[in-house]
N, C-alpha and C positions, 0 to 999 in steps of 0.2 A: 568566348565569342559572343554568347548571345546577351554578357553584359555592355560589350563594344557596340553591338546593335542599337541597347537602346541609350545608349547615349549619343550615339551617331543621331539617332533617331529625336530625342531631345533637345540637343542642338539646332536642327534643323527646323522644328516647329518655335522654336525660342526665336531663330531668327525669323520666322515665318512670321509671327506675334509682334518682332519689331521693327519688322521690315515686311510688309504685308505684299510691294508691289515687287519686291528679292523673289518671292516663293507667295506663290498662287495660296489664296484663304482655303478650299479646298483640300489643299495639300497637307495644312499644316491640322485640318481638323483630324484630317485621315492621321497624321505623324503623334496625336495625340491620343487619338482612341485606341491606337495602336499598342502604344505605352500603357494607358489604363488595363487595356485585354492583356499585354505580356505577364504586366505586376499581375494580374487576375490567377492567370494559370501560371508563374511560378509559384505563387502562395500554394495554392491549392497541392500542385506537387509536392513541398515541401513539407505541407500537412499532413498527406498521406504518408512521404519518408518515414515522417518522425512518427505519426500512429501507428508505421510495420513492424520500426525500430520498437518501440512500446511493448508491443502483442508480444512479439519476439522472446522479451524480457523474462527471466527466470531468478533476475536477481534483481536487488536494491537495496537501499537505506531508509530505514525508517526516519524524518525530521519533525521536529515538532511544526506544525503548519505556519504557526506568528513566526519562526527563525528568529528570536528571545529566547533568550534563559529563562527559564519558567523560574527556576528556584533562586536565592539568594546565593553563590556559593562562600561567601563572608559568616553565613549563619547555619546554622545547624537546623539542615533540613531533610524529612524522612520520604521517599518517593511511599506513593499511595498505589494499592493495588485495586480494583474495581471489576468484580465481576460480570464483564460486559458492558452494558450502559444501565446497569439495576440501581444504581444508588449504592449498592453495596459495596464497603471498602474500606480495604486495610490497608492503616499504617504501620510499613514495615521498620522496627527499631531494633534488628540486630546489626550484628557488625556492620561494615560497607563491602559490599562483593561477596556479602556469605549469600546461601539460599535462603531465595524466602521459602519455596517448597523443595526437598526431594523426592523427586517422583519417583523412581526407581536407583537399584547402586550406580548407574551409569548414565544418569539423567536429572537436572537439574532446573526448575526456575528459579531464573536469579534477576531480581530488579536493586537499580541502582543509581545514583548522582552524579554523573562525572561534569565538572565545569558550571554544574548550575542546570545539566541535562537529562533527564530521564532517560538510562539503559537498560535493555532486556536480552537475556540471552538464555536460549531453552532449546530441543529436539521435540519434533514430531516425527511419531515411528507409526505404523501401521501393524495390523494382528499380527507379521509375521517377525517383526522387528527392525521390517526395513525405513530409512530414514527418506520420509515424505519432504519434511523441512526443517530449517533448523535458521535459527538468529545466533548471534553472536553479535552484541552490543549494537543493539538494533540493525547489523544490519544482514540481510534475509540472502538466501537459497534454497529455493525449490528444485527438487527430484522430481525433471520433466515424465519423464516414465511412470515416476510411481502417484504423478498429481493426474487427477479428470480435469482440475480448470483452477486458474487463479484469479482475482484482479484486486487492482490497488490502487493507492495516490500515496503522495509523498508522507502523509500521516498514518494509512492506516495497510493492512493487508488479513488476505482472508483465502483460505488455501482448502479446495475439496479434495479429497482423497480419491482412490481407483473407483469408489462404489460411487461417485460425487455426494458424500458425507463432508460438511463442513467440519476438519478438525482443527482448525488455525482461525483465528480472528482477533488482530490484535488493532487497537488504535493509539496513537499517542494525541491524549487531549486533557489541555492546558497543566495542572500540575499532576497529573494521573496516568496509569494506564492502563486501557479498560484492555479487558484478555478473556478471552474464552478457548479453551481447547481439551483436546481428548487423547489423551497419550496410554500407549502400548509398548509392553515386552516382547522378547524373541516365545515370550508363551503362552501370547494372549491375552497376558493380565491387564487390567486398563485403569485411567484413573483420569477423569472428566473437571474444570472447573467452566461455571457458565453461569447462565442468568436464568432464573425460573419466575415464571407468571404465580401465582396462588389467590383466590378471591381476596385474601389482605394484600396484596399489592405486588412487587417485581422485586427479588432478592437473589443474593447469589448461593449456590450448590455446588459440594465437592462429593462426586459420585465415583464409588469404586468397588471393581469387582470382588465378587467371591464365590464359592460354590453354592451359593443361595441364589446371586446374582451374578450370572457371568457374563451378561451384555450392559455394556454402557447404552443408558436410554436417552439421555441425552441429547439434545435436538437442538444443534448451534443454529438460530434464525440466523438469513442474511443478512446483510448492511451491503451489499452490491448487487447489481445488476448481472445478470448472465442471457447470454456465452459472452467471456471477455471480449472476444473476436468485433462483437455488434457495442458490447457499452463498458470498452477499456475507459477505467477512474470514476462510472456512475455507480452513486450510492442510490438506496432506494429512500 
């Protein structure tokens, strides 16, 4: 109905515009402004739709941002692993679809090429074992319960846990993919990969417990903005 308006509405200023002495100059500026203000406040609504829809969200698909094949898939090529945004990074040259890491028996990072695409697929658990989040060939589900807060864009995602501890942060950019995160047993046990600062410069670190060390210290900086709620897709 309220597209029949403003076409109605349209119409009527068109002939307004070529028939000035048909319908009053007044009438036709009002038949216009009208339409400018309608298009104003449908946008607007339909912004907000789509930003509830957004917030809402607990799931998605990681894409590469260009939507290109990053890699050759005619050629033999090794997807790259990077710890965080440090520079640091490894070419993974085992099989295709084996892990790059085992975290624990029932938990795996595994990066990969399908099509000429960078895949990832891995669990994050929490002290008690429970599953915060989890990829599957890029593409993600978050355990609304057991997350404080998320946010994302089509490239990148980054998931605090109950205590709002960043344990997820992964990004897909250009032939790489930067990762940081912190993963747990049903008994505690942990095992962190990320990015560290040192007077020589920013490298990556694979930190894991023991009874010397039984807390992951680990400290995933952000790359977004929070509460998603105020800055859903802003990076900092």
């Amino acid at each position: 109905m309220k597209y029949l308006l403003i076409v109605i509405m349209a119409i009527i200023a068109i002939i307004g515009w070529l028939k000035p002495r048909v319908i009053p100059s007044w009438l036709t500026i009002a038949m216009v402004f009208l339409i400018i203000l309608g298009a104003i406040i449908q946008f607007v609504i339909q912004r907000k739709e789509y930003m509830d829809k957004e917030i809402s969200k607990y799931a998605g698909k990681l894409e590469n941002k260009s939507k290109t094949i990053l890699l050759d898939p005619q050629e033999k090529q090794y997807p790259q692993f990077e710890f965080g945004d440090s520079g640091a990074i490894l070419d993974y040259r085992g099989p295709e679809g084996s892990p790059l890491f085992k975290i624990f028996e029932d938990n795996c990072l595994t990066i990969w090429t399908e099509n000429g695409n960078l895949k990832i697929s891995t669990i994050i658990r929490n002290k008690k074992g429970e599953v915060v989040a989890e990829l599957l060939a890029n593409e993600w589900k978050i355990k609304k319960e057991k997350a404080f807060d998320r946010n994302f864009t089509k490239d990148a995602l980054e998931v605090k846990d109950e205590t709002g501890d960043i344990v997820l942060q992964i990004r897909v950019k250009d032939n790489r993919v930067q990762f940081q995160g912190k993963f747990y047993d049903g008994n505690g046990q942990g095992i962190a990969f990320g990015k560290i600062d040192t007077p020589q410069g920013a490298g990556g670190i694979i930190e894991i417990t023991c009874p010397d060390h039984p807390i992951l210290e680990l400290k995933i900086k952000p790359i977004f903005k929070y509460p998603s709620e105020m800055h859903l897709g802003k990076l900092l």
